[in-house]
C-alpha positions in Angstrom: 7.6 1.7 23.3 10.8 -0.1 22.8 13.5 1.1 20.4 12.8 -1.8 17.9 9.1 -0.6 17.9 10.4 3.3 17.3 12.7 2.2 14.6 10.1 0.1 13.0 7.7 2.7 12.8 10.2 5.5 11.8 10.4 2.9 8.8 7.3 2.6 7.9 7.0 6.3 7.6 9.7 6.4 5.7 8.1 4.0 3.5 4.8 5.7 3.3 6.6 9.1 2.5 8.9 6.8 -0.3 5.6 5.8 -2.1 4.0 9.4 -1.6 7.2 10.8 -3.2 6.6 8.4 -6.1 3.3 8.7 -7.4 4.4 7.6 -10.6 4.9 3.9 -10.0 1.5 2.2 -9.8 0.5 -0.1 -7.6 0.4 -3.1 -10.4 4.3 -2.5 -11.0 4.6 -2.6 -7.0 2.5 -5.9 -7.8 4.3 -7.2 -10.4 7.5 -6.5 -9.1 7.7 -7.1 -5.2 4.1 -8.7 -5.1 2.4 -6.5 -2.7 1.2 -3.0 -3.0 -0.2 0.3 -1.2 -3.5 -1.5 -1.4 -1.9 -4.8 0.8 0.1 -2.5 3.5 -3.3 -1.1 4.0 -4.9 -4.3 4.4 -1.8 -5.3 7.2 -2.5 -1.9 8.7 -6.1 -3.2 9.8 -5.0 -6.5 10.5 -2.0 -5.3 12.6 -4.4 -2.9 14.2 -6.8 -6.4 14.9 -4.5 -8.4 16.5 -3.9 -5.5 18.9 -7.3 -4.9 20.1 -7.6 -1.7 17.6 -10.5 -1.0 14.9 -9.1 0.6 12.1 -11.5 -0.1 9.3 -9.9 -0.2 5.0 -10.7 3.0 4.2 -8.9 4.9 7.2 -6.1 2.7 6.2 -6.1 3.4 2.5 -6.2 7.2 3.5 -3.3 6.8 5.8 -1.3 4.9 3.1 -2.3 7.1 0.6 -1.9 10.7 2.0 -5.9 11.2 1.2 -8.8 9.7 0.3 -8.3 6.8 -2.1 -10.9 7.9 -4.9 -9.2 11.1 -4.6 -5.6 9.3 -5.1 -7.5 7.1 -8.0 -8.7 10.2 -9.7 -5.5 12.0 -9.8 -3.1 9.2 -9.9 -4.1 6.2 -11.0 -3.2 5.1 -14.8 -5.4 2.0 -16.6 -3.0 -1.0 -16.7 -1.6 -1.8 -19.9 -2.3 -5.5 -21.2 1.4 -6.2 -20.5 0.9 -5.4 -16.9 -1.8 -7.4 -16.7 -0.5 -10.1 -18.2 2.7 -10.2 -16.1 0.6 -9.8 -12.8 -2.0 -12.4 -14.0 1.1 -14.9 -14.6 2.4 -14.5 -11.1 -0.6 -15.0 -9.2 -0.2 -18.1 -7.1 -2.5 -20.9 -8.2 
């Protein structure tokens, strides 16, 4: 594994520990405001894991991303989204 490869993946950890540290932000402010959210760097994991020759199905992904089971994570975590929310992420979808 080259350094670049290291360092990349020591980022993504960090990442992944970032988002586990902040439970608190939902994933439609991650979508409103960077447009992409635990649900699309799961999505990439499998892709990524495609284009190499691996098989990594969504839900192994989610749990990775997530630190458990996603229903689990929904359960305990996840908040409705407020009309404004929607309304925000609903105008930024590309059309």
């Amino acid at each position: 594994m080259s350094q670049n490869t290291e360092l990349e993946a020591a980022v993504f950890r960090r990442l992944l520990k970032h988002l586990d540290e902040r439970k608190d932000v939902q994933n439609i402010d991650l979508m409103n405001l960077a447009g992409f959210c635990r649900n699309c760097l799961s999505k990439w994991y499998v892709a990524a894991a495609e284009e190499q020759g691996g098989d990594v199905n969504y839900d192994e992904a989610r749990e990775l991303v997530y630190g458990m089971p996603y229903s689990e994570w929904k359960d305990k975590f996840q908040k409705e989204a407020t009309p404004e929310q929607m309304a925000k992420f609903n105008q930024s979808k590309p059309k």
